[in-house]
VEXDREN-2710 file (C-alpha; in Angstrom, 1 decimal):
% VEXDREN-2710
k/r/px/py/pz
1/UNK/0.0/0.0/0.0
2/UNK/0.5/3.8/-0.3
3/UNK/0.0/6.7/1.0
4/UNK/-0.9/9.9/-0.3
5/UNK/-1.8/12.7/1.5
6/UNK/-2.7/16.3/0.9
7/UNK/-2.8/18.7/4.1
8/UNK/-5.4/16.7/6.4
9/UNK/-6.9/14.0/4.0
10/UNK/-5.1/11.3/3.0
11/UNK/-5.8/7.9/0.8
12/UNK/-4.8/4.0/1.1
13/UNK/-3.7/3.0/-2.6
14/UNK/-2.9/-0.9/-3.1
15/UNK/-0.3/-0.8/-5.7
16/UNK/0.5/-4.3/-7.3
17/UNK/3.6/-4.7/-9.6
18/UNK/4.0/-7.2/-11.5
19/UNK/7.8/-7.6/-13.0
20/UNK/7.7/-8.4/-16.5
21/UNK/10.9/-9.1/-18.3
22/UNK/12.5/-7.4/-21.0
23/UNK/14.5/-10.3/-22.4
24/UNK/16.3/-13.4/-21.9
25/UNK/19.8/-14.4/-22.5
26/UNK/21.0/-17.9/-22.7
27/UNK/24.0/-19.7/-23.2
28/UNK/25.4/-22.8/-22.6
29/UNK/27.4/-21.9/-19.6
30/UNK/26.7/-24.0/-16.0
31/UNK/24.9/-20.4/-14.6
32/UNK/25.9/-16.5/-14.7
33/UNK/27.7/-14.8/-12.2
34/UNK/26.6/-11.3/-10.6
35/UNK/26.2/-9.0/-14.0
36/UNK/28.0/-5.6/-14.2
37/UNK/26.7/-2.4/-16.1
38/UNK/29.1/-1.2/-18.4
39/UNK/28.2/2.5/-17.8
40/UNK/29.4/4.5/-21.0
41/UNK/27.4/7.7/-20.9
42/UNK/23.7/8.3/-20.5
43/UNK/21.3/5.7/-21.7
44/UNK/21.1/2.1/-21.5
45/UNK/24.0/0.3/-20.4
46/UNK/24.9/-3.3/-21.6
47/UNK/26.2/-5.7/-19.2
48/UNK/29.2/-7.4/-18.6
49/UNK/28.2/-11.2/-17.7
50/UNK/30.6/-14.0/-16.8
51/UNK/29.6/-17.8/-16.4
52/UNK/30.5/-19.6/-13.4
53/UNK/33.6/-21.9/-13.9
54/UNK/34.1/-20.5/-17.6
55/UNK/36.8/-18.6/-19.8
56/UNK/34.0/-16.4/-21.3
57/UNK/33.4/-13.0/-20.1
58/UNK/30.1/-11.9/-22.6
59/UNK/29.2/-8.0/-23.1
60/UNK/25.0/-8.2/-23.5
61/UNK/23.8/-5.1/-25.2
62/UNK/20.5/-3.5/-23.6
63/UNK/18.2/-5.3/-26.0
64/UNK/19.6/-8.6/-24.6
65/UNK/22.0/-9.2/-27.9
66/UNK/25.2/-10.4/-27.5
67/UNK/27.8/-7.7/-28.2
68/UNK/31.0/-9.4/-27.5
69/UNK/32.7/-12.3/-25.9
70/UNK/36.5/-13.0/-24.5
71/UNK/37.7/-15.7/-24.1
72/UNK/40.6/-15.8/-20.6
73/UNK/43.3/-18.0/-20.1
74/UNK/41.1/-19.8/-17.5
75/UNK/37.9/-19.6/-15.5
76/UNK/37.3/-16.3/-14.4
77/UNK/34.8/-17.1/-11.8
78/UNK/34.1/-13.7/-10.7
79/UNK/32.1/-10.3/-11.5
80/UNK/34.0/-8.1/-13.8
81/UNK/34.3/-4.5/-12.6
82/UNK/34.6/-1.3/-14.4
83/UNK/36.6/1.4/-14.0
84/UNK/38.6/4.8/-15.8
85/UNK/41.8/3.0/-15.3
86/UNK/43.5/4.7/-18.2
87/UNK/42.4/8.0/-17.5
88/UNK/40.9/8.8/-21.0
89/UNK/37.0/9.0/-18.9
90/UNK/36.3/5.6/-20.7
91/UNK/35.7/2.7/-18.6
92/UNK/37.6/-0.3/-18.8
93/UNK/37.3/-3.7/-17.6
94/UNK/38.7/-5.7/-15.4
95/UNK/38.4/-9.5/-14.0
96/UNK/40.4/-12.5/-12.8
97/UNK/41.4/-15.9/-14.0
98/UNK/42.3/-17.0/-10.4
99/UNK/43.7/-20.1/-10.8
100/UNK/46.1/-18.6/-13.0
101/UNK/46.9/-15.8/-11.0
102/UNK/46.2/-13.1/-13.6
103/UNK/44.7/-10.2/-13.7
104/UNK/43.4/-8.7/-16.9
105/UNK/42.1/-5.4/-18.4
106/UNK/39.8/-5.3/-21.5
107/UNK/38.0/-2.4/-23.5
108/UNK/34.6/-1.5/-23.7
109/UNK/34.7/-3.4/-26.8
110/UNK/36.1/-6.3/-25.5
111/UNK/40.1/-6.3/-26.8
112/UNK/42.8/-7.4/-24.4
113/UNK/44.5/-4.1/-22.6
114/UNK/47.0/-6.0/-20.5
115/UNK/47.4/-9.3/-18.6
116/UNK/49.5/-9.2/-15.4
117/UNK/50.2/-12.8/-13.2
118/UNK/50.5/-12.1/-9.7
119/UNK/52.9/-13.7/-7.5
120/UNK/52.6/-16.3/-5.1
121/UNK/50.7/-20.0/-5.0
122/UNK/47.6/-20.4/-6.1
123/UNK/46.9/-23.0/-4.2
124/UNK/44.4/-23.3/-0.6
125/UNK/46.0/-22.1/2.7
126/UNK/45.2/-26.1/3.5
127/UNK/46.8/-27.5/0.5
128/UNK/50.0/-25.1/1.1
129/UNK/50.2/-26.0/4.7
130/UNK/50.3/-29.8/3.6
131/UNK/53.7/-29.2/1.8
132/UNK/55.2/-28.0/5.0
133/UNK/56.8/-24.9/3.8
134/UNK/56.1/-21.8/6.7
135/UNK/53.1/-19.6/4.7
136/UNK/55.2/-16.6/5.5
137/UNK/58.2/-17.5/2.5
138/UNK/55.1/-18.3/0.0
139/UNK/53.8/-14.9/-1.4
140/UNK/50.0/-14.6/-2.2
141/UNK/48.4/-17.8/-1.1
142/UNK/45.1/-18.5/-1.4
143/UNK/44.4/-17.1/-4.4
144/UNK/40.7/-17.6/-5.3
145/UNK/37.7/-16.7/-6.0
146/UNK/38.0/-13.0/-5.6
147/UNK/37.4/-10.2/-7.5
148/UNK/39.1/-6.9/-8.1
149/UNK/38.0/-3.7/-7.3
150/UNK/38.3/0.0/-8.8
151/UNK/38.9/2.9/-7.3
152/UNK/40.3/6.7/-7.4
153/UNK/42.9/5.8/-4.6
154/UNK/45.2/8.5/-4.8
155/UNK/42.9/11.7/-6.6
156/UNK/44.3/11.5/-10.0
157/UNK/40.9/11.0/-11.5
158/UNK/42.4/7.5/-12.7
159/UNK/41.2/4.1/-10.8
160/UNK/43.5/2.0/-9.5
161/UNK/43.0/-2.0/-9.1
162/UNK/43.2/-3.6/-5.7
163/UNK/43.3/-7.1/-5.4
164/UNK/42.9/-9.8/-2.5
165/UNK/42.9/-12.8/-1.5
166/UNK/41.3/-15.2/1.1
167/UNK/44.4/-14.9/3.3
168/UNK/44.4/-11.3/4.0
169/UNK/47.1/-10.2/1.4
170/UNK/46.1/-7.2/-0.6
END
């Protein structure tokens, strides 16, 4: 219900919504992650879509056609984020390949920016500890299942990419 009201009257409304969808998307994949608007200006925005345990990273235009698709290195496995990392006011975006310890940058239209591997094991604080090495000489364990974020870090209207992972290294 709502309310409206107009100085000392007011009225009960029942207001029922019914969502109805716009389109549908489907593709082969074992289920989409969380999608992310690639914001570039006023209007419509497609989205940026990976599939859960995947390479593909798909770009769905606002009609529900796709646009684009990369192909990484290996599953991605998390959310892509946008961000003015080159500082030309154009977003870019950015993901993971965790098991690979890379992280990647890609255009609005989908081309390969850079590609940077992080260092350290890949592998589960568990499966480190089982090789008996201290975790303190092995840098960046645990590397998994996270997803980068963008941000203006240090005010020079360019986002920078942090990273971390399930150890508490950033």
């Amino acid at each position: 219900f709502v309310t409206l009201a107009l100085d000392d009257v007011s009225w009960d409304i029942e207001v029922n919504i019914t969502p109805t969808p716009l389109w549908r998307y489907q593709e082969k994949g074992r289920g989409f992650l969380s999608p992310t608007a690639l914001h570039e200006g006023p209007g419509a925005s497609p989205l940026l879509v990976a599939t859960f345990d995947s390479r593909e990273l798909f770009c769905i235009a606002p009609d529900g056609q796709a646009l684009w698709n990369y192909i990484a290195e290996s599953p991605i496995n998390a959310a892509a984020v946008t961000g003015n990392i080159l500082g030309d006011a154009k977003r870019e975006i950015v993901t993971a390949a965790p098991g690979r310890q890379t992280v990647f940058a890609l255009d609005s239209n989908g081309a390969l920016l850079w590609r940077v591997r992080l260092l350290g094991d890949p592998r589960s604080k568990h499966e480190i500890q089982e090789t008996g090495k201290p975790m303190d000489t092995i840098e960046n364990p645990g590397w998994r299942w996270n997803q980068p974020v963008t941000a203006d870090l240090t005010g020079d209207s360019m986002d920078e990419i942090v990273y971390a992972d399930n150890l508490g290294c950033v």
